[in-house]
C-alpha positions in Angstrom: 17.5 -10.8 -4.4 14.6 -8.2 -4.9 12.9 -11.0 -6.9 13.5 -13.6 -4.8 11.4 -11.6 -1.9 8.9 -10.1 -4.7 7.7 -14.0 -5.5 8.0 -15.1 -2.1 5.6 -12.3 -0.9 3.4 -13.3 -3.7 3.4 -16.8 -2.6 3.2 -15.9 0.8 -0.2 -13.9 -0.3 -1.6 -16.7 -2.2 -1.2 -19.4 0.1 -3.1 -16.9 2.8 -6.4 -16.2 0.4 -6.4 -19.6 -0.3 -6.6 -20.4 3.7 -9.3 -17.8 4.0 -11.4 -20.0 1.9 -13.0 -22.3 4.1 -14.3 -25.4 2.9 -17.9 -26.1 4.5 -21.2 -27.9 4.2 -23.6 -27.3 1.1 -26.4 -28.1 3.5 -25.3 -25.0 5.1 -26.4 -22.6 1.9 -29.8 -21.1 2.5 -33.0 -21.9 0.5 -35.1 -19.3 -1.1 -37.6 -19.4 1.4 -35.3 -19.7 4.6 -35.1 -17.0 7.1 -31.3 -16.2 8.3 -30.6 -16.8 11.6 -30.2 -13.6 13.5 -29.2 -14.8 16.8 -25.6 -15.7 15.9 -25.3 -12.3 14.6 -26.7 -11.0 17.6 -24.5 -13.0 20.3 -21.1 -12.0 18.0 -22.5 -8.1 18.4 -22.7 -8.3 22.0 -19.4 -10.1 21.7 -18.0 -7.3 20.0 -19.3 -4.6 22.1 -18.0 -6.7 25.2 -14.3 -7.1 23.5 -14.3 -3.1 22.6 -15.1 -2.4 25.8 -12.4 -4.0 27.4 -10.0 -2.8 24.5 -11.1 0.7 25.7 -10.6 -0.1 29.2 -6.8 -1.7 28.9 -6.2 1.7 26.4 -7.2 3.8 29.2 -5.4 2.2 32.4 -2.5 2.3 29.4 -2.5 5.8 29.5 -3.0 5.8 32.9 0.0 3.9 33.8 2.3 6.0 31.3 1.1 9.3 32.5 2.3 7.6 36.5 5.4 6.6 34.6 5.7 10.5 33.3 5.0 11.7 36.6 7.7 9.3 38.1 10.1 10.4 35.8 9.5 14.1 36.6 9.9 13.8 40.2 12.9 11.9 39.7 14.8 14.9 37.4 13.9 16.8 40.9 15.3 14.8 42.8 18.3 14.9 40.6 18.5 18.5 40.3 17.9 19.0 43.7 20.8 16.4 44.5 23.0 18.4 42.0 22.3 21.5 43.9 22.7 20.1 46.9 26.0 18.4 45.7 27.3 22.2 44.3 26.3 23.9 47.7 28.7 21.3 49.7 31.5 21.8 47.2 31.2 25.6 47.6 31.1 24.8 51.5 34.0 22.6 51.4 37.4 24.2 52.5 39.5 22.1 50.2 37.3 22.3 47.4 37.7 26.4 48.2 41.4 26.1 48.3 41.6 23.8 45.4 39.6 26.5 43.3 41.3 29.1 43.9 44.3 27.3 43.1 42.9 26.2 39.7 42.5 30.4 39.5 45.7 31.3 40.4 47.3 28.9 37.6 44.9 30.0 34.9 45.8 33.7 35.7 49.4 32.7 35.6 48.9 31.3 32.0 47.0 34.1 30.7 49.1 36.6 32.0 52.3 34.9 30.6 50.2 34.8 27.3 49.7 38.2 26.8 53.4 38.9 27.8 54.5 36.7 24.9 51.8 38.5 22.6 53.4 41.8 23.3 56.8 41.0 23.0 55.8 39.7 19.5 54.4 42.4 18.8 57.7 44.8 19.6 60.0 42.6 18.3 58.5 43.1 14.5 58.3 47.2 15.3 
C-alpha cells in the first residue's frame, strides 16, 4: 500500500514538471543583439503590486470581520450569564422553588443524620 502511494506521488510529480514545460516558438528566443522587452515586465509588476494590494485589503476586512465575530460572541456570553443570573434570582424569588429547597434540605439532613447513627452503632457494637 505505502508503495502504491510512493509511485503514484512520483507519477503525480512527473506528469506536473513535465506540464510546466511549455512548448513555444523558437522565433521567440532572443538574438545577441536584441534588447528584452521591459514593458511586459513592467505591466506584470504593477499587476502584482495591484493583486497584493487587494490580498492585503481582503486580509484586513478578514480580521476585521473576525474581531466583530469575537466581539459578538463576547456580548453573547453576557447575555448568557446575565440570563443565568437572572434565571437564579427568580428561582431564589420563587415560593415553590423556596419550599422545594428546603425540602431537598430536610431529606439530605435526614440521610446524614441516619448515617452517622449507623456509623456509631457500628462502632459500639465491635467495643
Amino acid at each position: 500500500m505505502k508503495t502504491s502511494i510512493q509511485t503514484s506521488l512520483v507519477a503525480l510529480s512527473a506528469l506536473l514538471l513535465s506540464m510546466s514545460a511549455q512548448a513555444h516558438d523558437p522565433k521567440e528566443h532572443m538574438t545577441k543583439d536584441e534588447q528584452p522587452d521591459c514593458s511586459i515586465m513592467q505591466m506584470d509588476q504593477s499587476q502584482m503590486h495591484m493583486n497584493q494590494d487587494q490580498m492585503h485589503k481582503d486580509q484586513s476586512q478578514m480580521h476585521m470581520n473576525q474581531d466583530q465575530m469575537h466581539k459578538e460572541q463576547s456580548q453573547m456570553h453576557m447575555n448568557q450569564e446575565d440570563m443565568h443570573k437572572d434565571q437564579h434570582q427568580m428561582d431564589m424569588d420563587d415560593p415553590v422553588m423556596q419550599a422545594l429547597r428546603k425540602k431537598c434540605m430536610k431529606e439530605q439532613q435526614e440521610k446524614d443524620d441516619h448515617h452517622k447513627m449507623e456509623q456509631h452503632d457500628k462502632g459500639h457494637s465491635h467495643g
